[in-house]
Backbone as a printed PyTorch tensor [residue, N CA C, xyz], in Angstrom:
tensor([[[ -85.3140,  141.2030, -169.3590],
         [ -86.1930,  140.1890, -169.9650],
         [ -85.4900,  138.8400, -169.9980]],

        [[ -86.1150,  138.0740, -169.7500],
         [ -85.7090,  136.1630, -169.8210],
         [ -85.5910,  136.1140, -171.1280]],

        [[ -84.5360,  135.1110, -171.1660],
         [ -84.2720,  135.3230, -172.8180],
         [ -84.0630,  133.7810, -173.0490]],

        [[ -83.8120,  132.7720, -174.1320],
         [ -84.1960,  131.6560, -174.3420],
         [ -82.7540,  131.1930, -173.8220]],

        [[ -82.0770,  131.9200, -174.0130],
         [ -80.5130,  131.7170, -174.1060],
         [ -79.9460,  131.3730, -172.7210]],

        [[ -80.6590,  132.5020, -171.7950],
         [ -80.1840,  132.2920, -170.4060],
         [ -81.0230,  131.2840, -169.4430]],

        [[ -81.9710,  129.7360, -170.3090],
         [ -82.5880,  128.7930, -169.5330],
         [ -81.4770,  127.5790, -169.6880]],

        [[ -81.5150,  127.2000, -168.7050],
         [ -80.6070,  126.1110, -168.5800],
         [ -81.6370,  124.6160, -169.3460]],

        [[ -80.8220,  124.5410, -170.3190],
         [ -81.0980,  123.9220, -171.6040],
         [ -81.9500,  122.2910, -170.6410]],

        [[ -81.2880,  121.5290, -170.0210],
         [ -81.7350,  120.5040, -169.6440],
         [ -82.3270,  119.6240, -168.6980]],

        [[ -83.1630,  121.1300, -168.4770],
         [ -84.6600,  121.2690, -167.2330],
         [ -85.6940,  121.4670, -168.6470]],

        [[ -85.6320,  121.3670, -170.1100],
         [ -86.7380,  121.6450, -170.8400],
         [ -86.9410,  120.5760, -171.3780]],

        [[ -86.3380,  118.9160, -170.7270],
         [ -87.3230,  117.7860, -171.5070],
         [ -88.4160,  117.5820, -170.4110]],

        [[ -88.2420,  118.8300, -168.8470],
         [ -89.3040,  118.3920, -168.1510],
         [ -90.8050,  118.7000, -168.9790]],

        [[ -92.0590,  118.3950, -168.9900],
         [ -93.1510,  118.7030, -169.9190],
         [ -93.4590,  119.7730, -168.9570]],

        [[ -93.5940,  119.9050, -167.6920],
         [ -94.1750,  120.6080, -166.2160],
         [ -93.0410,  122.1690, -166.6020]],

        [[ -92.1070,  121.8350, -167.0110],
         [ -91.0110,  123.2420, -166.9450],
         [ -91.7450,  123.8300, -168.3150]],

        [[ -91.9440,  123.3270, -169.5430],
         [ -92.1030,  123.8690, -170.5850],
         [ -93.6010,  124.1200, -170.5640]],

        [[ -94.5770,  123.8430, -169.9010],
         [ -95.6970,  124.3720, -169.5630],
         [ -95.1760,  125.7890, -168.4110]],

        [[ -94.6140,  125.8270, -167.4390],
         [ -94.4500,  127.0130, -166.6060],
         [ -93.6880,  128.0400, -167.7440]],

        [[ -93.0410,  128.1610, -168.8050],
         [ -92.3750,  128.7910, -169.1820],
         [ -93.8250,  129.2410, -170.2140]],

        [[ -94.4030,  128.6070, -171.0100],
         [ -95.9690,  129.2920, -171.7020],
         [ -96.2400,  129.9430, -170.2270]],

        [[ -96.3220,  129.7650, -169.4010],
         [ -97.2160,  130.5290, -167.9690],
         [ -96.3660,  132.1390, -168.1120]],

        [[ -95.2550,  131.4840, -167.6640],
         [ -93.7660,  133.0780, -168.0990],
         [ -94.3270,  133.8850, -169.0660]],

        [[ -95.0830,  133.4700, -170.3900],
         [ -95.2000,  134.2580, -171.5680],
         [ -96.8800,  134.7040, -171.8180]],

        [[ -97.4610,  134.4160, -170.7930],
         [ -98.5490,  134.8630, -170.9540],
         [ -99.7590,  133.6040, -171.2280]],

        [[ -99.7830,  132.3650, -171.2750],
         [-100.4500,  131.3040, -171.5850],
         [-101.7030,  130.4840, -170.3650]],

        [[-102.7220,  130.9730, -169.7470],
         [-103.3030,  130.6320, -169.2440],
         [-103.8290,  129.3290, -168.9400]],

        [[-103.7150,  128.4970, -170.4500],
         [-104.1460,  127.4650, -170.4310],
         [-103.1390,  126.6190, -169.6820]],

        [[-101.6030,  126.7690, -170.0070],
         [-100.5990,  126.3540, -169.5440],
         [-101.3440,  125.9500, -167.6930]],

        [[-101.6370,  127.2540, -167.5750],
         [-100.9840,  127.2070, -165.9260],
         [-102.5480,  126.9250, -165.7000]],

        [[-103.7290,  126.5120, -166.5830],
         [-104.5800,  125.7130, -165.6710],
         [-104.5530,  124.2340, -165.6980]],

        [[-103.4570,  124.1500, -166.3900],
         [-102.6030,  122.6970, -166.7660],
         [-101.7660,  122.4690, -165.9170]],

        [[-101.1660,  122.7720, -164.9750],
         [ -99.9510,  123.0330, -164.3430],
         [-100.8310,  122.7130, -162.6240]],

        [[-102.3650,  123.5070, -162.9090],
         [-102.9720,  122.9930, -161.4800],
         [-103.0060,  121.6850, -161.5720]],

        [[-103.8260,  121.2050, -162.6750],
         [-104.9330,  120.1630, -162.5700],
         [-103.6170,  118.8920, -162.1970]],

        [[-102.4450,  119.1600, -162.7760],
         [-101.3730,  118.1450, -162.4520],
         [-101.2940,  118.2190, -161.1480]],

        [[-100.8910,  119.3260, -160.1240],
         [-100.4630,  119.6680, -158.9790],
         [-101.3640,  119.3670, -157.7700]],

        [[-102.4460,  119.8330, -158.4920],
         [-103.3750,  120.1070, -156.9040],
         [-103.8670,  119.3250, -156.3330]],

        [[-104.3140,  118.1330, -156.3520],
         [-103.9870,  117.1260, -155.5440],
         [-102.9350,  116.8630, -154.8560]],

        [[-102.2960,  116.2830, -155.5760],
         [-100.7390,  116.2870, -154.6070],
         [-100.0290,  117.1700, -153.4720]],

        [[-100.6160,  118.1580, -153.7720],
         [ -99.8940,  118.8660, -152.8940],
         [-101.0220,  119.2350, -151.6390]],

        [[-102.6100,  119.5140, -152.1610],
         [-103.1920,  119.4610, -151.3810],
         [-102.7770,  117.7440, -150.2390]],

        [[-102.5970,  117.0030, -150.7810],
         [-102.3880,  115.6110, -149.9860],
         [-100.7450,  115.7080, -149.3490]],

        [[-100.1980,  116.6350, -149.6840],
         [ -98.4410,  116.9740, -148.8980],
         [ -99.2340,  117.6960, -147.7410]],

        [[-100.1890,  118.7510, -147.7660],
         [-100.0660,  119.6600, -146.6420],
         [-101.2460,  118.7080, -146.0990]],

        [[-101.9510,  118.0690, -146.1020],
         [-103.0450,  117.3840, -145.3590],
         [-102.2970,  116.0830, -144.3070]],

        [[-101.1580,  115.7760, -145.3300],
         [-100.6460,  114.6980, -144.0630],
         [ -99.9310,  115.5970, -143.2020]],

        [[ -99.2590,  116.9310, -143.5130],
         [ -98.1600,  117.6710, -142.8470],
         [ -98.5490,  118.2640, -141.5150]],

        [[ -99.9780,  118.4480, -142.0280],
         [-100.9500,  119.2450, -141.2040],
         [-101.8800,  118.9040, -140.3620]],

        [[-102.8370,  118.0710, -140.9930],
         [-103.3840,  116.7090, -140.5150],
         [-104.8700,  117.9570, -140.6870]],

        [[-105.1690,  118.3950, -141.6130],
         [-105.7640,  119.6100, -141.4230],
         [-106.4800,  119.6790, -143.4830]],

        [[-107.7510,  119.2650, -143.6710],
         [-108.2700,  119.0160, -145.1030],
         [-108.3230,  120.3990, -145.4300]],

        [[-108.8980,  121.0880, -144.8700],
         [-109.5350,  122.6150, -145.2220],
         [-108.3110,  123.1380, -145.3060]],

        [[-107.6420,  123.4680, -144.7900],
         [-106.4090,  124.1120, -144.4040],
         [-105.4860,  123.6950, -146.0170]],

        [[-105.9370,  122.4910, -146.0190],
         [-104.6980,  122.1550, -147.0950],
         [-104.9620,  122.7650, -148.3950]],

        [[-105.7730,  122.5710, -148.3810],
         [-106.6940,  122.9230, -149.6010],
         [-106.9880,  124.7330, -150.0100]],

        [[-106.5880,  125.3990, -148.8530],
         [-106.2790,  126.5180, -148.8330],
         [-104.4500,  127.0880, -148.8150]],

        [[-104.3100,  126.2110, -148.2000],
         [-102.3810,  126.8590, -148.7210],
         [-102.3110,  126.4370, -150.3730]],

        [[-102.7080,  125.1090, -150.7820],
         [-102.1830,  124.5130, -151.9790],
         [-102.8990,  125.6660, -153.3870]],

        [[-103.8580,  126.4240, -153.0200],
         [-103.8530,  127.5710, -153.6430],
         [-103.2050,  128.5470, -153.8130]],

        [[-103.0000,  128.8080, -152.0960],
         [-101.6880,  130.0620, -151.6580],
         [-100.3250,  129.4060, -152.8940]],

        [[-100.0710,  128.0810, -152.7160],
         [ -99.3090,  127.9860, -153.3920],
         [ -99.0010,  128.4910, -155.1880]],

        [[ -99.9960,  128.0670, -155.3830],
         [-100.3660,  128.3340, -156.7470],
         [-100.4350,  129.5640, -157.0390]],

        [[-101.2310,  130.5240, -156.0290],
         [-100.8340,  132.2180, -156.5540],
         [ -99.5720,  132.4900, -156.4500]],

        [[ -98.4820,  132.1190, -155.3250],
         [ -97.0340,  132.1710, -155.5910],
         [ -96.3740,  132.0060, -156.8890]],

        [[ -96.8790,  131.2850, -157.1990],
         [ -96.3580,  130.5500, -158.4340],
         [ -96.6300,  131.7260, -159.6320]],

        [[ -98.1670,  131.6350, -159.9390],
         [ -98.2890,  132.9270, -160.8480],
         [ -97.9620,  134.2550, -161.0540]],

        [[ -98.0100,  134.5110, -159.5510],
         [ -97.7250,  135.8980, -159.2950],
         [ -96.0460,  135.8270, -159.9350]],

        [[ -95.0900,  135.4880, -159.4860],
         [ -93.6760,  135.2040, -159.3690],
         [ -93.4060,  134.5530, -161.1940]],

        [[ -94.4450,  134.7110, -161.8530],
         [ -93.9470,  133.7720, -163.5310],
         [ -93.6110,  134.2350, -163.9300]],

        [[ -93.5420,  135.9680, -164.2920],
         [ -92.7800,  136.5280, -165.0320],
         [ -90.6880,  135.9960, -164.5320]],

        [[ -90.5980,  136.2940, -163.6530],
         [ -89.1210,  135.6530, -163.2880],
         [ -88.7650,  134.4450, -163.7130]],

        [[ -89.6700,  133.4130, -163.6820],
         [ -89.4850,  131.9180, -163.8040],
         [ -88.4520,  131.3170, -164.5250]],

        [[ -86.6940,  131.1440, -164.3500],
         [ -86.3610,  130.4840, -164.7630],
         [ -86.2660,  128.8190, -164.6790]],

        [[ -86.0260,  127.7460, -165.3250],
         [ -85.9290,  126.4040, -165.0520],
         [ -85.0710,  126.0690, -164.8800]],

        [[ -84.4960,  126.0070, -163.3940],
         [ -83.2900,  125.7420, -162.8590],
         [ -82.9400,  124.4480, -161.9620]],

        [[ -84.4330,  124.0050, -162.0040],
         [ -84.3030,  122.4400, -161.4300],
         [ -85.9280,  122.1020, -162.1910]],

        [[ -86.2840,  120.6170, -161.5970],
         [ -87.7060,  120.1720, -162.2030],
         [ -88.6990,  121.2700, -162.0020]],

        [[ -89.4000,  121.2260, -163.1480],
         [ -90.5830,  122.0010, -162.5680],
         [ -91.2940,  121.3610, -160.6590]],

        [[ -91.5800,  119.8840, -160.7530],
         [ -92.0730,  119.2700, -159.3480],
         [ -90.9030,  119.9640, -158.2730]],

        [[ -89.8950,  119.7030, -158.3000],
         [ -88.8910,  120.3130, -157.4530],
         [ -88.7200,  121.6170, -157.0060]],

        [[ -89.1890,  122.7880, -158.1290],
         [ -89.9490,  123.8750, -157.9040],
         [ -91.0920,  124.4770, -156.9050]],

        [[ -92.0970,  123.3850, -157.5940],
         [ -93.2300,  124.0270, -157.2120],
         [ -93.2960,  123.0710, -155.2430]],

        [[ -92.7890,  121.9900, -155.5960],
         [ -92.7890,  121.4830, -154.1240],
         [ -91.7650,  122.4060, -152.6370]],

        [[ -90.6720,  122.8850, -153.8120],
         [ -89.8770,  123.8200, -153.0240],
         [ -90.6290,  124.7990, -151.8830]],

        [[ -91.8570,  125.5220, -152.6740],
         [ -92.5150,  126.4100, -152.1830],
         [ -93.6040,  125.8550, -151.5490]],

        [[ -94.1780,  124.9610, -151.7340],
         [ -94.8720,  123.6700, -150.5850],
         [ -94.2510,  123.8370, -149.3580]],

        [[ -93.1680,  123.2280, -149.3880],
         [ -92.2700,  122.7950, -147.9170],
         [ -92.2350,  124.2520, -147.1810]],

        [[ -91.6400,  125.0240, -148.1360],
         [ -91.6150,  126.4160, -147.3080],
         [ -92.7430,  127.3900, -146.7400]],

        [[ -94.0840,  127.0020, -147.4320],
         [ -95.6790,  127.1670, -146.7050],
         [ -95.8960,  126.6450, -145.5780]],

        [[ -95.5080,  125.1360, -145.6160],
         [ -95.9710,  124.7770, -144.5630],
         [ -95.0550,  124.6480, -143.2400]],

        [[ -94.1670,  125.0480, -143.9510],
         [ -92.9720,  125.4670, -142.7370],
         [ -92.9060,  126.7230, -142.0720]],

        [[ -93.4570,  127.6570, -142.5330],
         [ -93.9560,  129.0810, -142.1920],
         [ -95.6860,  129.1180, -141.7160]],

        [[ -96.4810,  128.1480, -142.1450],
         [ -97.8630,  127.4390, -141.2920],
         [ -97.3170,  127.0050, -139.7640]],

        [[ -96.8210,  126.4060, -139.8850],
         [ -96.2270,  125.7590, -138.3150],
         [ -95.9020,  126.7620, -137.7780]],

        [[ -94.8500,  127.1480, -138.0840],
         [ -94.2700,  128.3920, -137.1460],
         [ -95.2520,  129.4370, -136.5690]],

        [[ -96.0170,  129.7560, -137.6640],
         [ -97.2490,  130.5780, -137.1650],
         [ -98.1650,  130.0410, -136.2150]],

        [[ -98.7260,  128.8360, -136.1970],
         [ -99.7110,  128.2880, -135.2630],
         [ -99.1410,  127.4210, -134.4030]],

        [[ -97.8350,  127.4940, -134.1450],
         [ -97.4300,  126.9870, -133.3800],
         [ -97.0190,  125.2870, -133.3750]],

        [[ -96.2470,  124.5010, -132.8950],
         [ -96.5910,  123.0840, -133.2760],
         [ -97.8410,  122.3630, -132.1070]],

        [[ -98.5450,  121.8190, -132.9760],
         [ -99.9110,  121.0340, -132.7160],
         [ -99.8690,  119.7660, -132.8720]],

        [[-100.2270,  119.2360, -132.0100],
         [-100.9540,  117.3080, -132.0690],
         [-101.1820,  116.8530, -133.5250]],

        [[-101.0840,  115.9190, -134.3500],
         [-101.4780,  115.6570, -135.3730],
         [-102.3220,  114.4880, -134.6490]],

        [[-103.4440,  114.6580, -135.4270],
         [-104.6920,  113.3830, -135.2590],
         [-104.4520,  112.7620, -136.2200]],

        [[-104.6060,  111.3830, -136.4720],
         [-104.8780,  110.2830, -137.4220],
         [-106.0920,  110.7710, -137.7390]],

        [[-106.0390,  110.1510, -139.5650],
         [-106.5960,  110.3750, -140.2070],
         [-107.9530,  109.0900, -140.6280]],

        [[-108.8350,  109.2140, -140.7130],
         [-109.6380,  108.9100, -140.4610],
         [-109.4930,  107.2310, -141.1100]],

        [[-109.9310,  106.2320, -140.6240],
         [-109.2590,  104.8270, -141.3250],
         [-109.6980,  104.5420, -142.5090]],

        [[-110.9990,  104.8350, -142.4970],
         [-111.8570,  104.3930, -144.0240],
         [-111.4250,  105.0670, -145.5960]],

        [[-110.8780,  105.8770, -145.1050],
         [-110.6290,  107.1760, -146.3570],
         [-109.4950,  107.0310, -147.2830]],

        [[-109.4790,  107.0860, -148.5990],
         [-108.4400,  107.0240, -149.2630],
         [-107.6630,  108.6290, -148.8410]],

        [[-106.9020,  109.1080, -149.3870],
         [-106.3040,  110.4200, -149.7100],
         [-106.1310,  110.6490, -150.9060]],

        [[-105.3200,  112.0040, -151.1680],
         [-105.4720,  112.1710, -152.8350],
         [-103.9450,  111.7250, -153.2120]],

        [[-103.3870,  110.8180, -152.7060],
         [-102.5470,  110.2750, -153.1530],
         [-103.0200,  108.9070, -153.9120]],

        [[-104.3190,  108.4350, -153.9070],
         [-104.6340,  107.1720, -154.2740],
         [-104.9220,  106.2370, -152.7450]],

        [[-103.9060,  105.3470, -152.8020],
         [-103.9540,  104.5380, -151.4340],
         [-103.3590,  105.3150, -150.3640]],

        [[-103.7290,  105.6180, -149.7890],
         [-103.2150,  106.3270, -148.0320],
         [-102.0240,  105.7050, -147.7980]],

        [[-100.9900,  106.5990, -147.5180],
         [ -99.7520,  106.0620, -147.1760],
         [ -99.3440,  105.4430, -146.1180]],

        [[-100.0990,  104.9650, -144.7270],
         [-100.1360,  103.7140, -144.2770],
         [-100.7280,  102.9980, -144.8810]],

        [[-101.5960,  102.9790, -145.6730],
         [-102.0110,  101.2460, -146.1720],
         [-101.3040,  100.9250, -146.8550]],

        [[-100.0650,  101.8050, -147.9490],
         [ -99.6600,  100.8870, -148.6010],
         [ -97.7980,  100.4350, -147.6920]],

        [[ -97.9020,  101.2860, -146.6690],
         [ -96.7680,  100.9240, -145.7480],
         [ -97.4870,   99.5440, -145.2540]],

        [[ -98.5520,   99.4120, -144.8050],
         [ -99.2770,   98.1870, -144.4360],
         [ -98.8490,   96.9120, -144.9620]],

        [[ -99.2020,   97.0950, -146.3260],
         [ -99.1940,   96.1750, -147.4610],
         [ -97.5740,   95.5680, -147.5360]],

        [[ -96.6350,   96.8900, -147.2440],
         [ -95.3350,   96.0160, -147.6190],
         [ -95.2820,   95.3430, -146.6820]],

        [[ -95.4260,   95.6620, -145.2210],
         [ -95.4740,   94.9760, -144.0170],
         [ -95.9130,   93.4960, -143.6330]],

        [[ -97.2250,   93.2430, -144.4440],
         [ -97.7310,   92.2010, -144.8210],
         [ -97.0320,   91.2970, -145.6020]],

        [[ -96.1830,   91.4420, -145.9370],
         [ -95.7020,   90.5970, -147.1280],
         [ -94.4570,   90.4700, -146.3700]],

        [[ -94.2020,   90.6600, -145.4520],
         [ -92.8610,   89.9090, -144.3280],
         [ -93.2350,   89.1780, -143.9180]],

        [[ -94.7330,   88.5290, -143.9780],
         [ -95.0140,   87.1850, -143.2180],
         [ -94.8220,   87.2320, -142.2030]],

        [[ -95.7060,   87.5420, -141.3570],
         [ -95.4370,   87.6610, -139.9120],
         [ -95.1840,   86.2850, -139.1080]],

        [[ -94.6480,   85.8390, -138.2170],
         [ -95.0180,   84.4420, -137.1130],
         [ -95.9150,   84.9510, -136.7530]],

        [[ -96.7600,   85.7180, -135.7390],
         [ -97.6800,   85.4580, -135.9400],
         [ -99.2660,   86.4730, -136.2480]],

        [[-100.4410,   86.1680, -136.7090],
         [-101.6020,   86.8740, -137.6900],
         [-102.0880,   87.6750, -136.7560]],

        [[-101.3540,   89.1350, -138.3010],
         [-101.9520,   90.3360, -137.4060],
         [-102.9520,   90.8770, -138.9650]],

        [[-104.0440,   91.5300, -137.6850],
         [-104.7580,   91.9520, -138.6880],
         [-105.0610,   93.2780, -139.2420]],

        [[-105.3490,   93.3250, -140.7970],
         [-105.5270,   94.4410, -141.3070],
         [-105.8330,   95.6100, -140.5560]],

        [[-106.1740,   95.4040, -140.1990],
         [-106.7430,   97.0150, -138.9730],
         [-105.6290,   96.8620, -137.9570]],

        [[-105.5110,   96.1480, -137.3690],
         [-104.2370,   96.2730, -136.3960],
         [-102.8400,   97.2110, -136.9330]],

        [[-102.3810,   96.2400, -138.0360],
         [-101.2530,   96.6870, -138.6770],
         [-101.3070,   98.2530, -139.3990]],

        [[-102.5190,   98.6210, -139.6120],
         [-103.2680,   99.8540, -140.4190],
         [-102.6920,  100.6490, -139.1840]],

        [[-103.6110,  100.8390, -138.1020],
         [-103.8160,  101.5180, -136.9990],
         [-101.7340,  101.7470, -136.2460]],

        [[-101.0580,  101.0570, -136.4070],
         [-100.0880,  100.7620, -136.1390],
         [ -99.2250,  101.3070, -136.7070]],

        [[ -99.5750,  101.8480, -138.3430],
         [ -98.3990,  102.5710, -138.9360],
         [ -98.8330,  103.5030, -139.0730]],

        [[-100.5750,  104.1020, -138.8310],
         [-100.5270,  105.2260, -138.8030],
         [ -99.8680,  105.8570, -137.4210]],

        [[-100.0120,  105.0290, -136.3660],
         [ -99.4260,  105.9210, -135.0460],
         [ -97.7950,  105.9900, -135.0670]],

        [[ -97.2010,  105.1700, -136.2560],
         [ -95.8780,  105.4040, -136.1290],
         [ -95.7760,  106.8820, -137.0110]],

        [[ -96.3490,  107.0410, -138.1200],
         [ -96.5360,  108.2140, -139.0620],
         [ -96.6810,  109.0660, -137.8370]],

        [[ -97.3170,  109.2710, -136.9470],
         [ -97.9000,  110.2860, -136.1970],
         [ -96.3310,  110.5700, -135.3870]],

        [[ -95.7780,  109.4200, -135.4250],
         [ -94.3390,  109.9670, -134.4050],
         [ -93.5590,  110.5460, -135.1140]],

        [[ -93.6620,  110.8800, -136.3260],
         [ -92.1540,  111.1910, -137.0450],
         [ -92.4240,  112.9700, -136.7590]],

        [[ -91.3280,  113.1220, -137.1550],
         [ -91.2020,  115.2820, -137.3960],
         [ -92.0210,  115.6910, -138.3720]],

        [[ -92.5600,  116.4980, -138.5460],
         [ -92.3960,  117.6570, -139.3240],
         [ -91.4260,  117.1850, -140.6770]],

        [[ -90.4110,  117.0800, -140.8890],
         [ -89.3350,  117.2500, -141.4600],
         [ -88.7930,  116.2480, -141.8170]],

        [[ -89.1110,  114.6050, -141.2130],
         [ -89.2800,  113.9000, -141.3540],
         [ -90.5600,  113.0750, -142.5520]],

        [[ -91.3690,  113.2560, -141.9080],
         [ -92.8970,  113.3520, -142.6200],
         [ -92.5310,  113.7650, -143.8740]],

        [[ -92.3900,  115.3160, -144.0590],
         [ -92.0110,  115.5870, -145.6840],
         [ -91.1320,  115.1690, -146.3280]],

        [[ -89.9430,  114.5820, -145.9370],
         [ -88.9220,  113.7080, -146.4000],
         [ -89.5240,  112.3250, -146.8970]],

        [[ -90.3010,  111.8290, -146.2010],
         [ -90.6410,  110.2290, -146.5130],
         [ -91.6580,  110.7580, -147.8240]],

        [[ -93.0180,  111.7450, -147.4900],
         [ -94.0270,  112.0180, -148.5870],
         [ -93.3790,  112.2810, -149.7710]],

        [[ -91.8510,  113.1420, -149.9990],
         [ -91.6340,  113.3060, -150.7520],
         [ -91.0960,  112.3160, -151.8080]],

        [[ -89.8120,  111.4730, -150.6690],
         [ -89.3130,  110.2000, -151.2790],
         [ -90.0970,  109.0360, -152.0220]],

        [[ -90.9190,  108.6890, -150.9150],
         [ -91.7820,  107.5750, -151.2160],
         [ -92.6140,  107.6690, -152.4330]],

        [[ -93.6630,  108.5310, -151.7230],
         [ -94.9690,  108.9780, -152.3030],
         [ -94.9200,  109.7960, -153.6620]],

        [[ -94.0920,  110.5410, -153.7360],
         [ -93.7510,  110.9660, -155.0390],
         [ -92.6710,  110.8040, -156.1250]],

        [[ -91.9570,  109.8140, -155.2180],
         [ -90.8330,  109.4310, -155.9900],
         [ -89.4740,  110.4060, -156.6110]],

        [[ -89.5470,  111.5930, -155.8790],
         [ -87.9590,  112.3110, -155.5220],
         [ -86.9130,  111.6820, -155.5390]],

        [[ -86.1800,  111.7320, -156.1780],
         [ -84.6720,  111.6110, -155.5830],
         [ -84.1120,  111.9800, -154.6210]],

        [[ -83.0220,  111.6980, -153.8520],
         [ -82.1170,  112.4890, -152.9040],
         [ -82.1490,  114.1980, -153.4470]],

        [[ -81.7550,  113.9820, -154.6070],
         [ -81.0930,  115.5870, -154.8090],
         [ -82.4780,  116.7600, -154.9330]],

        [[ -83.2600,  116.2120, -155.5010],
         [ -84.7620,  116.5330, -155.1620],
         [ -85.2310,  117.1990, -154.4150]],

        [[ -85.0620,  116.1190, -153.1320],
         [ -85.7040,  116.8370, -152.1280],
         [ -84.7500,  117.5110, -151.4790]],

        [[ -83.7620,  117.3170, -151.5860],
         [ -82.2350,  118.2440, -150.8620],
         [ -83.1630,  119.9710, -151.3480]],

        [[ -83.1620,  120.1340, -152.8570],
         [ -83.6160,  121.1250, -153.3950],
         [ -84.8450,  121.7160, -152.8140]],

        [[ -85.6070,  120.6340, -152.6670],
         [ -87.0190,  120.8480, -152.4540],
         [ -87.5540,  121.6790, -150.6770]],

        [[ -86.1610,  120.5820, -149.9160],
         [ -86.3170,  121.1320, -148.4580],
         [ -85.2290,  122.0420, -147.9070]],

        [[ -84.5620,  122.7250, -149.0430],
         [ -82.9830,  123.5130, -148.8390],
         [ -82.5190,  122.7470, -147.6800]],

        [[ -81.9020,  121.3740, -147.8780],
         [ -80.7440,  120.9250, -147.3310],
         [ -79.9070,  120.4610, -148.5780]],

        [[ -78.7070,  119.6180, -147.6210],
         [ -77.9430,  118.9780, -149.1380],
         [ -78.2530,  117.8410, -149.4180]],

        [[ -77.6220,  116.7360, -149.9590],
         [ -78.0520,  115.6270, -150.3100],
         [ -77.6850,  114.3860, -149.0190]],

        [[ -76.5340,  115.0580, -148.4880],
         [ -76.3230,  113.6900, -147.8360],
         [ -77.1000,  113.9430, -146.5220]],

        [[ -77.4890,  114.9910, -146.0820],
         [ -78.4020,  115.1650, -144.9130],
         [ -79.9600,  115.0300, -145.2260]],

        [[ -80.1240,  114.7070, -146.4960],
         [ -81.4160,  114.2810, -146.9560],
         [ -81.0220,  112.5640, -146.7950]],

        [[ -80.1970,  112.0250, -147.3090],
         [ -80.0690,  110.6290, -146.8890],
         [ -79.8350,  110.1650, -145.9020]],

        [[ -79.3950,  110.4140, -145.0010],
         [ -79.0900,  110.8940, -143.4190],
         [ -80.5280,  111.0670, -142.5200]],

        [[ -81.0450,  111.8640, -143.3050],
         [ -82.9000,  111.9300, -142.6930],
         [ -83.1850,  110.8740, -142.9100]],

        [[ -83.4380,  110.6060, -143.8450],
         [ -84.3820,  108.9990, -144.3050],
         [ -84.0370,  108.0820, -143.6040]],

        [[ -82.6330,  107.8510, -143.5940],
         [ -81.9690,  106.7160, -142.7180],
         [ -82.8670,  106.1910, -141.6900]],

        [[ -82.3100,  107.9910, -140.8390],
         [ -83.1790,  107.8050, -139.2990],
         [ -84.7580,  107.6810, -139.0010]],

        [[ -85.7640,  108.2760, -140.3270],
         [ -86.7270,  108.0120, -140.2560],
         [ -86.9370,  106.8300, -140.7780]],

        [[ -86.2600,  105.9910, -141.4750],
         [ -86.8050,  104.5760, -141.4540],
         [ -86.1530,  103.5000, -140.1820]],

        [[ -85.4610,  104.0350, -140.0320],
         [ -84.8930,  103.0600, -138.4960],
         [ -85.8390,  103.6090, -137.0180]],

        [[ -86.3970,  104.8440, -137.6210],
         [ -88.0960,  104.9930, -136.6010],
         [ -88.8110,  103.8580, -136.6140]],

        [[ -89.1120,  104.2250, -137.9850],
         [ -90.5920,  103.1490, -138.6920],
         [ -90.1650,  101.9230, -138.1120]],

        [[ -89.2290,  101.1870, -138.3940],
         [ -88.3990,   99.9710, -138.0170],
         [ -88.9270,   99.4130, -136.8240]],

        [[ -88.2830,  100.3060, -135.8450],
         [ -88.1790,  100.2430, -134.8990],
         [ -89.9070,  100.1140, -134.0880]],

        [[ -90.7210,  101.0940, -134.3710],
         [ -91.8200,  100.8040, -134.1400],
         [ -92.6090,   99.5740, -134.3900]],

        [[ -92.5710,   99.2520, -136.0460],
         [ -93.4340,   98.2930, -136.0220],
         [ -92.4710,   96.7410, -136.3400]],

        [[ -91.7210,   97.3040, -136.1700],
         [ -91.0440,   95.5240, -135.7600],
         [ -91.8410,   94.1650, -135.0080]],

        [[ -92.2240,   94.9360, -133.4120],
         [ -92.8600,   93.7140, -132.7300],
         [ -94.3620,   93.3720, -133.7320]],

        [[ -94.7090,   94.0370, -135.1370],
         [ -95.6900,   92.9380, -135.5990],
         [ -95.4190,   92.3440, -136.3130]],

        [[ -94.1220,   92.2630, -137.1120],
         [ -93.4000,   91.1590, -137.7310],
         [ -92.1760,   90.3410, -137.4350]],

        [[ -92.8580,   90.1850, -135.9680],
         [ -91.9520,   89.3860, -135.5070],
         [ -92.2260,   87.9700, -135.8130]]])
């Protein structure tokens, strides 16, 4: 039996850990608290990963029965987000493998995501604010970072969604994507000297 003694004391000012631990003890409400935080987000991790709505929206459940099924064990040994994203990365890393790797299509231009602003527009937006020499336009620059998004990895991709978009730390996502920390900073590096590199000639 989990005992109070053997939780590592300072994963419990997370609010997300001390809701999964009511889930541990039998608390339902907890863990329909624990979706309503999650499921977006993560449905919007596997939709950019995947490029695939239905699909996402069906693992980010898979995810969630993982989660329940597996609560009796549940200790808090990192963030609850760091947790539950852990088993994200590793869905959709075992999705790929299964169907093989596939084309990602851009996502449709008009559409927000369930991140709020679509993560080229607001890559857009910083872009915009370098003042270009010379006027490029909203749709240009839009269309432009989504096809750079479209070049990155797999592994890449979830590195930036995680960093950026959710605001991870290094050690985070080290956790989150079982690497270490400095090969998580090491990723980013190179995926922003992608991005760079791509859309440079529109702020020139």
């Amino acid at each position: 039996m989990v005992t109070t003694s053997s939780l590592d004391l300072k994963y419990l000012k997370d609010p997300d850990v001390r809701l999964m631990l009511r889930v541990r003890d039998g608390d339902e409400k907890a863990f329909s608290q624990l979706v309503e935080n999650y499921q977006d987000r993560i449905v919007g991790i596997f939709s950019h990963i995947l490029a695939d709505h239905e699909a996402a929206e069906d693992l980010a459940q898979e995810v969630f029965l993982r989660v329940y099924r597996t609560r009796r064990g549940y200790l808090p040994t990192a963030k609850f987000s760091t947790y539950i994203f852990h088993i994200t990365n590793n869905l959709a890393s075992n999705t790929r493998r299964k169907k093989g790797r596939r084309k990602e299509v851009a996502m449709p231009g008009g559409k927000s995501t369930v991140f709020g602003v679509r993560p080229e527009e607001e890559l857009a937006v910083e872009k915009s604010a370098l003042m270009p020499a010379r006027q490029v336009t909203r749709e240009e620059l839009r269309g432009q970072v989504r096809e750079s998004l479209e070049s990155l990895s797999d592994r890449e991709k979830t590195a930036i969604l995680f960093h950026k978009f959710e605001g991870m730390s290094y050690l985070d996502i080290a956790a989150a994507m079982d690497m270490t920390e400095p090969a998580v900073k090491s990723l980013l590096a190179r995926t922003r000297e992608k991005l760079r590199v791509i859309l440079e000639p529109l702020i020139r």
